[in-house]
C-alpha positions in Angstrom: 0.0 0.0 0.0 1.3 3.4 -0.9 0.7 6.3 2.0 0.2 9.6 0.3 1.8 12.1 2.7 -0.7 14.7 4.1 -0.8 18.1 3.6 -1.8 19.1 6.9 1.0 19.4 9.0 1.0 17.8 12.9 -0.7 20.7 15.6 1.6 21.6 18.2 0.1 23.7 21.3 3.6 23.9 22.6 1.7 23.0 26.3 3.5 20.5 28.1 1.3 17.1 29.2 1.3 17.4 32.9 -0.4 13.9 32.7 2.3 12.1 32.2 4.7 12.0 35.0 9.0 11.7 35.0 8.7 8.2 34.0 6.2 8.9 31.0 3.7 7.2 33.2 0.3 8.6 33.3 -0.9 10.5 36.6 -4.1 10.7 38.2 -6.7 13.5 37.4 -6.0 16.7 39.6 -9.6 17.0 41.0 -10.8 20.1 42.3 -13.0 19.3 46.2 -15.4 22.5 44.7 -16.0 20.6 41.7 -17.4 17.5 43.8 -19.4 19.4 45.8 -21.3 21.3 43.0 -21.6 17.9 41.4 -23.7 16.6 44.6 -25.4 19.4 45.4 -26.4 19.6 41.6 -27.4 15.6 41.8 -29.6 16.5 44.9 -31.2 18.9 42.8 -32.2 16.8 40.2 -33.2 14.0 42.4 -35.7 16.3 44.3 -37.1 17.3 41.0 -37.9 13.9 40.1 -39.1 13.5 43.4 -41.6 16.7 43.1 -42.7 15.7 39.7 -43.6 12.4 40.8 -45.3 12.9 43.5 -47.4 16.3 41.7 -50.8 14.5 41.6 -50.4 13.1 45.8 -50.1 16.9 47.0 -52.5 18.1 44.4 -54.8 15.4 45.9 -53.7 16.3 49.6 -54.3 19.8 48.7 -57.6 19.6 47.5 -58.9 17.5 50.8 -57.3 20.0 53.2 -58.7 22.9 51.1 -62.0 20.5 51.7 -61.5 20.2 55.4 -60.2 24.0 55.9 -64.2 25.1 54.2 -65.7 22.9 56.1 -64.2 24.0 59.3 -63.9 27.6 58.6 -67.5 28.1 59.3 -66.9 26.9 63.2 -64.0 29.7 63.0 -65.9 32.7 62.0 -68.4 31.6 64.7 -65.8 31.5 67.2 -64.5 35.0 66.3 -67.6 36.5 65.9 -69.0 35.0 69.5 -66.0 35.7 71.6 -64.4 38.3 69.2 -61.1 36.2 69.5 -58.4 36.7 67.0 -58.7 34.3 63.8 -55.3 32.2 64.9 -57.0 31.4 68.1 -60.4 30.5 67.3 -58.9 28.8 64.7 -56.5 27.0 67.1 -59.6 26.0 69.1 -61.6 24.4 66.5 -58.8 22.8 64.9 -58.0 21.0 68.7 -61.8 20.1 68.8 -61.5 18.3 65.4 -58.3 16.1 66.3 -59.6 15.1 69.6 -62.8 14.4 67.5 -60.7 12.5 64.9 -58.6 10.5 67.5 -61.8 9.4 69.8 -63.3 7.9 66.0 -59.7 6.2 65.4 -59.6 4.3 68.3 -63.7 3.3 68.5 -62.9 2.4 65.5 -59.8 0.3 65.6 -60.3 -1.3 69.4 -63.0 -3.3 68.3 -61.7 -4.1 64.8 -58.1 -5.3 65.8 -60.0 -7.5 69.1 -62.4 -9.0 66.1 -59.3 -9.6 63.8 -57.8 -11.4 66.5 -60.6 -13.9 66.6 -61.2 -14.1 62.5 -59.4 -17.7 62.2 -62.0 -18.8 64.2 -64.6 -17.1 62.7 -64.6 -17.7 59.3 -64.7 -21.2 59.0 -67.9 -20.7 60.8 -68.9 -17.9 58.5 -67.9 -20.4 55.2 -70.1 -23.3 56.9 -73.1 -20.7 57.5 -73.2 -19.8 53.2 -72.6 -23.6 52.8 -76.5 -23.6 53.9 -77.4 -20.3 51.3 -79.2 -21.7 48.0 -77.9 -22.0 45.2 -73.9 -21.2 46.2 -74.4 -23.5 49.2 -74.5 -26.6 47.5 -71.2 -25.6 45.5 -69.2 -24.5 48.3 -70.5 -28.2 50.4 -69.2 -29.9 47.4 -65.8 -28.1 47.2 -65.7 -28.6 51.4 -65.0 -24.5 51.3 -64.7 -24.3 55.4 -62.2 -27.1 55.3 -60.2 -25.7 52.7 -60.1 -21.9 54.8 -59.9 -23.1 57.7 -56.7 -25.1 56.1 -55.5 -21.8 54.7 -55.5 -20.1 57.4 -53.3 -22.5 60.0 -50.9 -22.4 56.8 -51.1 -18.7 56.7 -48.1 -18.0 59.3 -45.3 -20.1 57.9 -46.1 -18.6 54.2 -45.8 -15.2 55.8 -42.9 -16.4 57.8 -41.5 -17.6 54.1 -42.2 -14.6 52.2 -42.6 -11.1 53.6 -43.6 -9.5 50.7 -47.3 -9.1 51.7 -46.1 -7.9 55.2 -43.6 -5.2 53.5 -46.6 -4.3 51.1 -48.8 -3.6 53.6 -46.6 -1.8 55.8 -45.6 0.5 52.7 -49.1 1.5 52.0 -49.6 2.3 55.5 -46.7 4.8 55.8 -47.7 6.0 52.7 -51.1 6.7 54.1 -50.4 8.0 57.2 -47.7 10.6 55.7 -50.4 11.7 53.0 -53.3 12.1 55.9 -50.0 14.2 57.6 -49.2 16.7 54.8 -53.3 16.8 54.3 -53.8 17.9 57.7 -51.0 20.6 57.8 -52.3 22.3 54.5 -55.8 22.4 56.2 -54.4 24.1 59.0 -52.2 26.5 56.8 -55.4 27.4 54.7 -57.6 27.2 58.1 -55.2 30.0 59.9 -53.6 31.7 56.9 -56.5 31.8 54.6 -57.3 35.2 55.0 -53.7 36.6 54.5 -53.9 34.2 51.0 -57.1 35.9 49.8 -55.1 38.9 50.3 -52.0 38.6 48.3 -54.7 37.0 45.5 -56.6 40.4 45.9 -53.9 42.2 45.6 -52.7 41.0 42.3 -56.7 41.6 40.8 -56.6 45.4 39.3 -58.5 47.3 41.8 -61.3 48.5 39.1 -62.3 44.7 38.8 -61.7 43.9 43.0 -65.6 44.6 43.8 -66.5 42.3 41.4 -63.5 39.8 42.3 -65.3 39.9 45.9 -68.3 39.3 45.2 -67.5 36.0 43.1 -65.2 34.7 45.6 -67.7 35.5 48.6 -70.4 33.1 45.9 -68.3 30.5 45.2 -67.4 30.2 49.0 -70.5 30.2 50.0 -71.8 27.4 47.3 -68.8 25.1 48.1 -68.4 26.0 51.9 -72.2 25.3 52.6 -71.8 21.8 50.3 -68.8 20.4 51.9 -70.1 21.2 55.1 -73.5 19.5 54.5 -71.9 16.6 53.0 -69.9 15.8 55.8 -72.8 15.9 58.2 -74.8 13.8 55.9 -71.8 11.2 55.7 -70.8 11.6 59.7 -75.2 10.8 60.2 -75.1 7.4 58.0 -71.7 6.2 59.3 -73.2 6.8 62.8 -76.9 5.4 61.5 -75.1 2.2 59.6 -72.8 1.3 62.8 -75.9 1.5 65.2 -77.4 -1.0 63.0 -74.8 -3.2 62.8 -74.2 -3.4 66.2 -77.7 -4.3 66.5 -77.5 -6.9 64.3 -74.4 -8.2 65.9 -73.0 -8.0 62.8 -69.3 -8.2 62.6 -66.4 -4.8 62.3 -69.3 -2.7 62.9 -66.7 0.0 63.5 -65.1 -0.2 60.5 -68.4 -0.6 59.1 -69.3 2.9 60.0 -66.7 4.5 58.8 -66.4 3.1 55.8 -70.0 4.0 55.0 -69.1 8.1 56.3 -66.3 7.9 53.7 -68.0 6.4 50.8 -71.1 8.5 51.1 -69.0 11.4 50.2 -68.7 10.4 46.9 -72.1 11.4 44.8 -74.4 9.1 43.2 -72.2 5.6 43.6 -71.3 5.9 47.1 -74.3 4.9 48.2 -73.8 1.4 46.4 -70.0 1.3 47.8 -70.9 1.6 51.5 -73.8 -1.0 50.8 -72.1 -3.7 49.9 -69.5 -4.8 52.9 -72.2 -3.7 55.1 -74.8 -6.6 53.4 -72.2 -9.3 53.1 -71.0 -8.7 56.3 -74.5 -9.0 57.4 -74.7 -12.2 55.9 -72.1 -13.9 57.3 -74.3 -14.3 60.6 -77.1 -16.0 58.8 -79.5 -14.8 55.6 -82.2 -13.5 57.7 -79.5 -10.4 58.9 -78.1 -10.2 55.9 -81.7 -9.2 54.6 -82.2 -6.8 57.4 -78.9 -5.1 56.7 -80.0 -4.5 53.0 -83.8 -3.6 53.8 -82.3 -0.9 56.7 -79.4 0.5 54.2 -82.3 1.1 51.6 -84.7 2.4 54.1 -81.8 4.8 55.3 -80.6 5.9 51.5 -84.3 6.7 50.2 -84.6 8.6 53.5 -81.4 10.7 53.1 -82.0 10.8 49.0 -85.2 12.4 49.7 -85.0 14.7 52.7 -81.6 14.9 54.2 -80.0 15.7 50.9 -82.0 18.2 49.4 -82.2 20.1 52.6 -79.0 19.9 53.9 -77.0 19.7 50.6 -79.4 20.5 47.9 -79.8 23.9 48.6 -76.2 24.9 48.3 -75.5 23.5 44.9 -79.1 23.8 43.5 -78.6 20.9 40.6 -80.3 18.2 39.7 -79.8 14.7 40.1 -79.1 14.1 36.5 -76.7 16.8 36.5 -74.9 15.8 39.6 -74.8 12.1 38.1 -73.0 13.2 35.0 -70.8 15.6 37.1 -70.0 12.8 39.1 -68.8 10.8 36.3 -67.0 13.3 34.6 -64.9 14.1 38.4 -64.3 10.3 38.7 -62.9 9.7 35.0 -60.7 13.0 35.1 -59.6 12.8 38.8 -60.7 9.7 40.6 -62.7 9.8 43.9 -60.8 13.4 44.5 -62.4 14.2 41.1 -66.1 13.1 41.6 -65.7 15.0 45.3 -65.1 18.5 43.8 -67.3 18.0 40.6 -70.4 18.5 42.5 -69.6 21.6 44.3 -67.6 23.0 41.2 -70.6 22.8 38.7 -73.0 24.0 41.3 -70.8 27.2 41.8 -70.2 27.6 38.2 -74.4 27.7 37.9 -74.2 30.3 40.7 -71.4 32.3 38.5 -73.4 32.4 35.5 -76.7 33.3 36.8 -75.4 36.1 39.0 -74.0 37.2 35.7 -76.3 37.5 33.4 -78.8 38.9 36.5 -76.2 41.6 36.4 -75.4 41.1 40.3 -71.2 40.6 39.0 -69.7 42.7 36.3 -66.5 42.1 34.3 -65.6 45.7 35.6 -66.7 47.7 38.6 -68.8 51.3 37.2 
């Protein structure tokens, strides 16, 4: 092969390596400390971006349920102030002690007698499993698979497969810390918007042009008042049939009556499918101590549903929205497919306070500009 010489001639910088040591021998990389620590501060950075972005739809959700509690308590302030003519942070401080002690006295009636009725459940369900053996139609198919032998086998196998794989255990213990730092941050942005909620409205009124701030005050003081007056109504209605439902159960003698309860408080927040939600474990609970409760659960929960349907609703409820069922059915759907339970929670309350915006509108009561 024949090398045709090159016309470019070799660069020379006339720099001396100071790689290369007296030996020729290649040294280490002169590092500067600064360097590193820009480098970690600038990977801390990025990891608690990642972290933020990530975790954007669990504050947005923990946001909108405080700003849910903070309405539905902020009533119980301004009574407080106006009352006693306290300052807002300590009426606020007041009613926000009330609520935890409230919240703590449900946790434990709720978990005492759950984790004592847990403790007895291998016992119990092999007798629950033998009880539906007797039902018609499934009866006959559980006998011949011997269902309450085969549970009551799962269950004495249930340690050592736990022992064997933690997994589950891990799991669980996961989703509770999870819960119980979401229900933390929820709280504190309740009480932030509870005790700083009227310095907020003030740097957001500030930033409105003060031609348009009469108007700006009049809409916020209507969309407070429809969304104030409907969270607050729905979580009496929802505190009533938790409180109704675990009466009954107790009654009944059916089991986790506790849990029972408030299970059906949460689930009858959510419009138009809670009801069917907090019915279900309630009647198959029921059932479990023979057909003939399992019937009464059912006939009370309906008795109880057309009774707040009809009369607690629309008094409590009803008049702070002013919608009809229809409407809040497809507003329910609408909040559940864009934003899950959250979703279906604010769509309600949203749609009746855009109704309120448009009809005090075009009633002239709000203008796009002050005269």
């Amino acid at each position: 092969m024949i090398r045709v010489p090159s016309a470019i001639a070799p660069y020379d910088t006339d720099v001396p390596d100071e790689t290369a040591g007296p030996s020729g021998t290649v040294r280490a990389p002169d590092l500067d400390p600064r360097s590193a620590v820009s480098f970690a501060i600038a990977l801390a950075i990025l990891a608690v971006t990642v972290w933020f972005i990530r975790s954007v739809p669990r504050t947005l959700t923990a946001f909108a349920i405080g700003a849910l509690i903070a309405l539905a308590l902020n009533p119980l302030v301004e009574a407080l102030r106006q009352r006693w003519h306290w300052p807002r942070r300590y009426a606020a401080a007041t009613v926000l002690v009330g609520f935890a002690t409230l919240l703590v006295i449900a946790v434990v009636l709720v978990t005492v007698p759950t984790i004592d009725q847990f403790r007895e459940i291998d016992e119990e369900i092999p007798e629950v499993v033998a009880d539906l053996e007797e039902f018609p139609i499934i009866g006959e198919r559980l006998r011949s698979a011997d269902a309450s032998a085969e549970v009551e086998k799962w269950l004495d196998d249930l340690p050592e497969r736990l022992d064997v794989d933690a997994t589950p255990v891990a799991n669980a213990i996961g989703t509770i810390a999870d819960g119980l730092a979401a229900a933390f941050l929820t709280l504190l942005l309740a009480v932030t918007l509870l005790i700083d909620g009227e310095h907020l409205v003030a740097v957001v009124r500030r930033v409105v042009p003060a031609a348009n701030r009469p108007a700006a005050d009049r809409l916020g003081s209507l969309v407070y008042d429809v969304i104030g007056r409907y969270v607050a109504g729905s979580l009496f209605v929802a505190a009533l049939a938790g409180v109704v439902m675990m009466i009954a159960a107790l009654l009944l003698g059916v089991p986790l009556a506790p849990l029972i309860g408030a299970w059906v408080a949460m689930t009858n927040l959510i419009p138009q499918i809670g009801g069917l939600l907090g019915a279900v474990p309630f009647v198959l609970l029921g059932a479990t101590q023979g057909a003939g409760t399992g019937v009464a659960c059912l006939a009370i929960f309906l008795v109880y549903q057309n009774i707040e349907n009809h009369v607690l609703q629309p008094v409590i409820v009803g008049r702070a929205v002013k919608l009809s069922p229809p409407a809040t059915m497809v507003a329910a759907l609408v909040g559940v497919s864009a934003g899950g339970v959250v979703g279906a929670l604010f769509a309600v309350p949203i749609l009746g306070a855009s109704k309120a915006i448009y009809l005090a509108v075009r009633s002239g009561s709000i203008e796009a500009r002050a005269p």
